[in-house]
C-alpha positions as CSV (number, residue, x, y, z in Angstrom):
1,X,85.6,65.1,102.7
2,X,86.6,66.7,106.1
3,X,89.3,69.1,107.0
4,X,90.1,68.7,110.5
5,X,91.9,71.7,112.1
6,X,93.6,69.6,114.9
7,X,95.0,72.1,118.2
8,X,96.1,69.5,119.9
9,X,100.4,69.9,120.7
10,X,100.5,66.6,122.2
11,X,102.5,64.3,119.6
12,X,101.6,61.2,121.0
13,X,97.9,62.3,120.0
14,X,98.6,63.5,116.5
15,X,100.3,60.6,115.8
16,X,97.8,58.2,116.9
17,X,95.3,60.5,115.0
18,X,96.0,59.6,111.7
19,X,96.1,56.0,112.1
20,X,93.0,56.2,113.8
21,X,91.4,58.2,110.8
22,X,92.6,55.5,108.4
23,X,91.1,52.5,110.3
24,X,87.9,54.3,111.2
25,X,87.1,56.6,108.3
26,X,86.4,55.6,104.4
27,X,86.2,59.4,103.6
28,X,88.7,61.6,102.2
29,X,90.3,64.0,104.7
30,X,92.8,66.3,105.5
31,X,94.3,67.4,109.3
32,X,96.6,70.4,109.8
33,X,98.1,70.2,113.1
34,X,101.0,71.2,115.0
35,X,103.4,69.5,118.0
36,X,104.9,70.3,121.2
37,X,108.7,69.7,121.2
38,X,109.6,66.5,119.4
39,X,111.4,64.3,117.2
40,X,109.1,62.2,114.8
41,X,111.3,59.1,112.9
42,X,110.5,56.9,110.4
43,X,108.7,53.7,110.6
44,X,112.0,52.0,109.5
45,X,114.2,53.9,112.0
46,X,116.8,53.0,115.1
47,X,116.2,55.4,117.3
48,X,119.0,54.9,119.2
49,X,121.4,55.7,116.0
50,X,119.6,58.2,114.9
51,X,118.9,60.8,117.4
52,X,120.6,62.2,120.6
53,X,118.1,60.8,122.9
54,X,120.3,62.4,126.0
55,X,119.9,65.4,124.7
56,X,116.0,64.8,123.6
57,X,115.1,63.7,127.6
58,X,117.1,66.8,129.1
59,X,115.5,69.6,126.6
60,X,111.9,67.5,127.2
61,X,111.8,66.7,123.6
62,X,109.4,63.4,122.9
63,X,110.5,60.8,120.7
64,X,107.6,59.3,118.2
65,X,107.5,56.7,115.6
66,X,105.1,57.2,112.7
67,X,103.4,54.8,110.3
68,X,105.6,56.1,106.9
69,X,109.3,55.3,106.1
70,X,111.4,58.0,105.7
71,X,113.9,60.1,107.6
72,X,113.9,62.0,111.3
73,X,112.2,65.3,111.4
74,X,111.9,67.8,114.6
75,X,108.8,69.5,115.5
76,X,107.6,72.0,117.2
77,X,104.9,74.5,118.1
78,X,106.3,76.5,114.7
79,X,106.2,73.5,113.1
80,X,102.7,73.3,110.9
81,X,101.9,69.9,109.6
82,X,99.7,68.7,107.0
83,X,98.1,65.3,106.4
84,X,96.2,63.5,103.5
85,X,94.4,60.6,104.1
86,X,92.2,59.0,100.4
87,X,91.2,55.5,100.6
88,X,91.2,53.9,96.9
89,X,89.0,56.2,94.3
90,X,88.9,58.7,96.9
91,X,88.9,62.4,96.0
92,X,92.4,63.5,97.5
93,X,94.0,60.6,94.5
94,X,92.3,61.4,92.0
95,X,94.9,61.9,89.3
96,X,97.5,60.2,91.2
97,X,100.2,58.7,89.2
98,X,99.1,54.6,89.5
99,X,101.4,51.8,90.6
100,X,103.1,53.8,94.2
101,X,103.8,56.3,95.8
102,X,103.4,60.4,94.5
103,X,104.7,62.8,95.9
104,X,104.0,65.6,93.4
105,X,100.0,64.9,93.7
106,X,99.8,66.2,97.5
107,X,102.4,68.6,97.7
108,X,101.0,70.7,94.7
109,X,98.2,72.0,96.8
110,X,100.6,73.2,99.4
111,X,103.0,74.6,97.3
112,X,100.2,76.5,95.5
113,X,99.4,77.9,99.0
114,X,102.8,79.2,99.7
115,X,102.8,80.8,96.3
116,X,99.7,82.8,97.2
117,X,101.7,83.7,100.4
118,X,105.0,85.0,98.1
119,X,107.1,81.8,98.7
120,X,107.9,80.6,95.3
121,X,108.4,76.5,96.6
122,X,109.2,73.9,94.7
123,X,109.5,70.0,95.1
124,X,113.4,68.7,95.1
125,X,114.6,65.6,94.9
126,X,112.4,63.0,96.4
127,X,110.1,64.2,99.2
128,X,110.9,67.7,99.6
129,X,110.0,71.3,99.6
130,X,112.4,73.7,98.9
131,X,112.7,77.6,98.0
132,X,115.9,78.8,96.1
133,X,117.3,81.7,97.4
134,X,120.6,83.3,96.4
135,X,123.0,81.1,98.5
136,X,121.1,77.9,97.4
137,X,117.7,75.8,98.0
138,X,116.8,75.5,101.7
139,X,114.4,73.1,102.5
140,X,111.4,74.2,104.2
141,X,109.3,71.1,103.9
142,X,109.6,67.2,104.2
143,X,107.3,64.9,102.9
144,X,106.7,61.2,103.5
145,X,103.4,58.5,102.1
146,X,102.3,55.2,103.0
147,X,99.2,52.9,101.8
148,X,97.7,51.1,104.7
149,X,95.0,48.6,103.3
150,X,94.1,50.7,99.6
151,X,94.2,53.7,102.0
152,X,96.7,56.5,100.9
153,X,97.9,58.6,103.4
154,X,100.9,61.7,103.1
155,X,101.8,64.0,105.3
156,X,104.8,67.0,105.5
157,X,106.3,69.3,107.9
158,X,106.0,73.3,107.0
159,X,108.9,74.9,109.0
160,X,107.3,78.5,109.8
161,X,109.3,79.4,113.1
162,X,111.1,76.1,114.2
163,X,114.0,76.3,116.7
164,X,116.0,75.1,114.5
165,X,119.3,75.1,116.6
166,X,117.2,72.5,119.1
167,X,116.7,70.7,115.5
168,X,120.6,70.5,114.9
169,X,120.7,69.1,118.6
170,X,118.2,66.9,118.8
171,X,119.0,65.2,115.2
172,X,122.8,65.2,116.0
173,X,123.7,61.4,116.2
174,X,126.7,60.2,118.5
175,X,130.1,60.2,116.6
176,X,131.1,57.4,118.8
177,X,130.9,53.7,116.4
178,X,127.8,52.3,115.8
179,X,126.4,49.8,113.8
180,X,122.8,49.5,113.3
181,X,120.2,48.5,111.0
182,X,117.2,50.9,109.8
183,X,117.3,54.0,107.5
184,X,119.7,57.1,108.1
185,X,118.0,60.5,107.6
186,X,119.5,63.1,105.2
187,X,120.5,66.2,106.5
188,X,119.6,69.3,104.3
189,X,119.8,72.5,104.7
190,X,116.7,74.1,106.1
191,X,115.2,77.3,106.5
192,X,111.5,78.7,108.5
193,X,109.3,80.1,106.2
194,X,108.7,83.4,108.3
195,X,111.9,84.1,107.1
196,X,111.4,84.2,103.8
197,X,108.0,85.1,103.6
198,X,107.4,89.0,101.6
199,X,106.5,91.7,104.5
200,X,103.2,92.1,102.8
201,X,102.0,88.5,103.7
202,X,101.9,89.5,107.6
203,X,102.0,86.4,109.3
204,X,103.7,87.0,112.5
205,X,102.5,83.6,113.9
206,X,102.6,79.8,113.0
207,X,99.0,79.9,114.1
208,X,98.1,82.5,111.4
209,X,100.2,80.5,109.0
210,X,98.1,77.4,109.6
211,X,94.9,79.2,109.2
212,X,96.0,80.9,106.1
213,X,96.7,77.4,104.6
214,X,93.1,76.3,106.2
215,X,91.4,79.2,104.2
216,X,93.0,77.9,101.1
217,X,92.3,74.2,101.5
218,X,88.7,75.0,101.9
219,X,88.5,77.1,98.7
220,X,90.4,74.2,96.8
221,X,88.5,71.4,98.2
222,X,84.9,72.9,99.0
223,X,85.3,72.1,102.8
224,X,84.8,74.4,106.1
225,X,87.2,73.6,108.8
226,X,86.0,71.2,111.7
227,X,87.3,69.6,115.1
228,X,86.9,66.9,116.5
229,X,84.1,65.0,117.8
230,X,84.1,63.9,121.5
231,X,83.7,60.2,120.4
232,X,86.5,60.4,117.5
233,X,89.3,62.3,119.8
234,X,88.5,59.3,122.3
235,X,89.0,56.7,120.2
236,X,92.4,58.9,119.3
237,X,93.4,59.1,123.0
238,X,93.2,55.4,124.0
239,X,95.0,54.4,120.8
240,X,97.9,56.9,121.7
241,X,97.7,55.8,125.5
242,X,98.0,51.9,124.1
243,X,100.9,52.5,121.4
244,X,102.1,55.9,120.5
245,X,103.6,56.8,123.8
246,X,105.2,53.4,124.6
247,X,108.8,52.3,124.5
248,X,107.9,49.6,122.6
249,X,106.9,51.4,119.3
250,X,108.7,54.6,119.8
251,X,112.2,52.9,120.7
252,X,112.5,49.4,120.5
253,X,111.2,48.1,117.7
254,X,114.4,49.0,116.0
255,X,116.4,48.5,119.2
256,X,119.1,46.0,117.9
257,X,122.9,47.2,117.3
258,X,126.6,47.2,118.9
259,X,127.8,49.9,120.3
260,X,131.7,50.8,121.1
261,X,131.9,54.2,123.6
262,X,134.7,55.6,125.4
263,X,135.4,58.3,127.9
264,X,138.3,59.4,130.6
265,X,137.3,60.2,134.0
266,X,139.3,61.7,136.6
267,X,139.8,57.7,138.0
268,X,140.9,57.1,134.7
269,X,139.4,56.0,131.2
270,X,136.8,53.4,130.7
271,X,135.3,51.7,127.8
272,X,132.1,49.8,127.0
273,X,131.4,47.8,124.6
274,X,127.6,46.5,123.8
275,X,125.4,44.8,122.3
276,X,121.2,45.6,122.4
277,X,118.3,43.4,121.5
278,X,115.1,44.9,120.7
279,X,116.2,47.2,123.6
280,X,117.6,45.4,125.8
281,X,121.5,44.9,127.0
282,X,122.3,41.6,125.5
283,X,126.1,41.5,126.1
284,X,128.1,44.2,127.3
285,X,132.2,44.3,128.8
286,X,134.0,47.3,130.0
287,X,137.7,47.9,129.6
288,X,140.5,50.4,130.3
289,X,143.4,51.8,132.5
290,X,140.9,51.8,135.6
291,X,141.3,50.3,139.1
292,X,138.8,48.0,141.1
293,X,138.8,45.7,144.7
294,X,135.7,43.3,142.6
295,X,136.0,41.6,138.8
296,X,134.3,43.7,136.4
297,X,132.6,41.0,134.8
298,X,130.5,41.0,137.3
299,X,129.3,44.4,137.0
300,X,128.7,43.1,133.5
301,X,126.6,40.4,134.4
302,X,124.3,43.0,136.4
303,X,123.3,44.9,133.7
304,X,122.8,42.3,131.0
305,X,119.4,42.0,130.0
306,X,118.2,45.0,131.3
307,X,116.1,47.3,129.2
308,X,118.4,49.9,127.7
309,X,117.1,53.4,129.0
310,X,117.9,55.5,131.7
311,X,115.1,54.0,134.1
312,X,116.3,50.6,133.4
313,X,119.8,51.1,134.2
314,X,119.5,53.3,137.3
315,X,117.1,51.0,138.6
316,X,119.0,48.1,138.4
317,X,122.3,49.6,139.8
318,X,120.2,51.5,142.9
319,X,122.7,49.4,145.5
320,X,125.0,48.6,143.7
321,X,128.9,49.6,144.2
322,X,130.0,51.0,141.0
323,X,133.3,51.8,142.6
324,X,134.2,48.2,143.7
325,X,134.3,47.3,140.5
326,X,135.9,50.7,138.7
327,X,137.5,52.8,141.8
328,X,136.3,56.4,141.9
329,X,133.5,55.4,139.4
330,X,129.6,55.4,140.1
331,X,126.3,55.2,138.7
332,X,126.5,58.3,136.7
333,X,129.8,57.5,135.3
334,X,128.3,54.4,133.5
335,X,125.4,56.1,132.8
336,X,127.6,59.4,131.2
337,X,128.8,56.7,129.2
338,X,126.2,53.8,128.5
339,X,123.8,56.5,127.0
């Protein structure tokens, strides 16, 4: 078994790193880690439906896909993660309730942790950790598994000293209608652990949190704490290069739905209406009380089949006369209201 006590804040990298410990490893190993500013969604997951990605590129949040299902989760550097990774008969599931997925196995050694700490955690519902207090549980901790090829793998956020108010923005979907396919995340209630920790624990810092949890992980398991080799974070580096920080696993494989948005300028109010294809525009029509020399068809026709980001659409209107079409209008006009 290893224990891998990852500093890396790059999410791109930490991603990438557990996939590339399940294809390259047949040992049992654990990897506490923590990210810069990001949003990390489910496997299953529109990304478009389920985050404010405006608000994401503005605050310089990152938007990652992981290998499990599950719902959207934010990260940051006071965010401490913890991953699992037992192929079949490995040490990590032994005793793991046979025939799927178990989520009481590999949270028990965390929330034994916390308990030494003075949080009394508990699992809720089914892939959380939560801490009653006196107004309620708050949710400190979500959980999600996978098996990849007999290989188990589970992993879960430990909210220590988040900003959770760039949480509510970041995971704060668009009111305007959309239809999409993928699974919606559950909002819960949520709480850091800093705040709830006893004043005799001392833990000022998520770093001191995560070795705390380190120091207990090696009593439990019989491990010492280790990074990286050169030739390992390599191999992690290309594979995040070739697929974790691309489009086309972090947005578009889940890029398909219609979109209806409307906004009123000062030249009056315009309306879009969309459809996107594995991220890209496949039909789109605008409408409203707005005046123009040129049909707006046209300007429809411009932007079909162009890849649905900010880049894409900026680059295909650079010369182009917004305000032919929709008087008074320009290029950030459609993009205040395409995205």
């Amino acid at each position: 078994m290893k224990l891998y006590l990852n500093p890396n804040l790059d999410p791109y990298f930490n991603l990438a790193a557990e996939e590339y410990l399940i294809t390259h490893t047949r040992e049992d190993i654990i990897m506490l880690w923590r990210n810069d500013r990001s949003v990390i969604i489910g496997k299953n997951q529109n990304a478009f439906a389920e985050i404010d990605l405006e608000f994401c590129r503005v605050n310089g949040i990152k938007v990652v896909r992981r290998l499990t299902g599950g719902g959207a989760v934010f990260h940051d550097p006071g965010n401490v993660n913890f991953t699992f990774i037992s192929p079949a008969g490995g040490q990590l599931a032994e005793g793991m309730r046979a025939g799927g997925l178990d989520f009481a196995h590999f949270t028990r050694p965390i929330i034994a942790a916390l308990g030494d700490m003075g949080i009394k955690a508990e699992l809720s519902g089914r892939n959380d950790i939560v801490v009653p207090t006196a107004d309620g549980e708050r949710k400190i901790s979500g959980n999600a598994q996978c098996v990849i090829d007999g290989t188990t793998m589970h992993h879960g956020t430990l909210l220590f000293s988040a900003e959770l108010s760039r949480m509510q923005g970041a995971l704060t979907v668009d009111p305007e209608k959309l239809k999409t396919k993928g699974i919606a995340s559950v909002r819960s209630r949520v709480a850091n652990i800093r705040d709830l920790l006893p004043p005799s624990a001392e833990l000022e810092s998520a770093e001191l949190f995560m070795n705390r949890l380190a120091k207990r992980l090696e009593y439990d398991f019989s491990v010492s704490a280790e990074s990286f080799t050169q030739s390992v974070s390599g191999g992690i580096e290309a594979l995040a290069k070739a697929k974790y920080s691309t489009d086309e696993w972090n947005l578009r494989r889940f890029g398909s739905f219609d979109k209806t948005s409307r906004k009123r300028f000062a030249f009056g109010s315009l309306e879009v209406a969309l459809t996107v294809r594995d991220g890209v525009i496949d039909n789109i029509a605008f409408g409203g009380d707005f005046f123009g020399v040129r049909d707006v068809s046209e300007l429809a026709g411009i932007l079909r089949g162009v890849q649905y980001t900010r880049e894409g659409i900026t680059k295909q209107l650079d010369g182009t006369e917004v305000g032919e079409y929709i008087s008074g209008a320009d290029a950030a006009s459609l993009l205040a209201l395409l995205l």
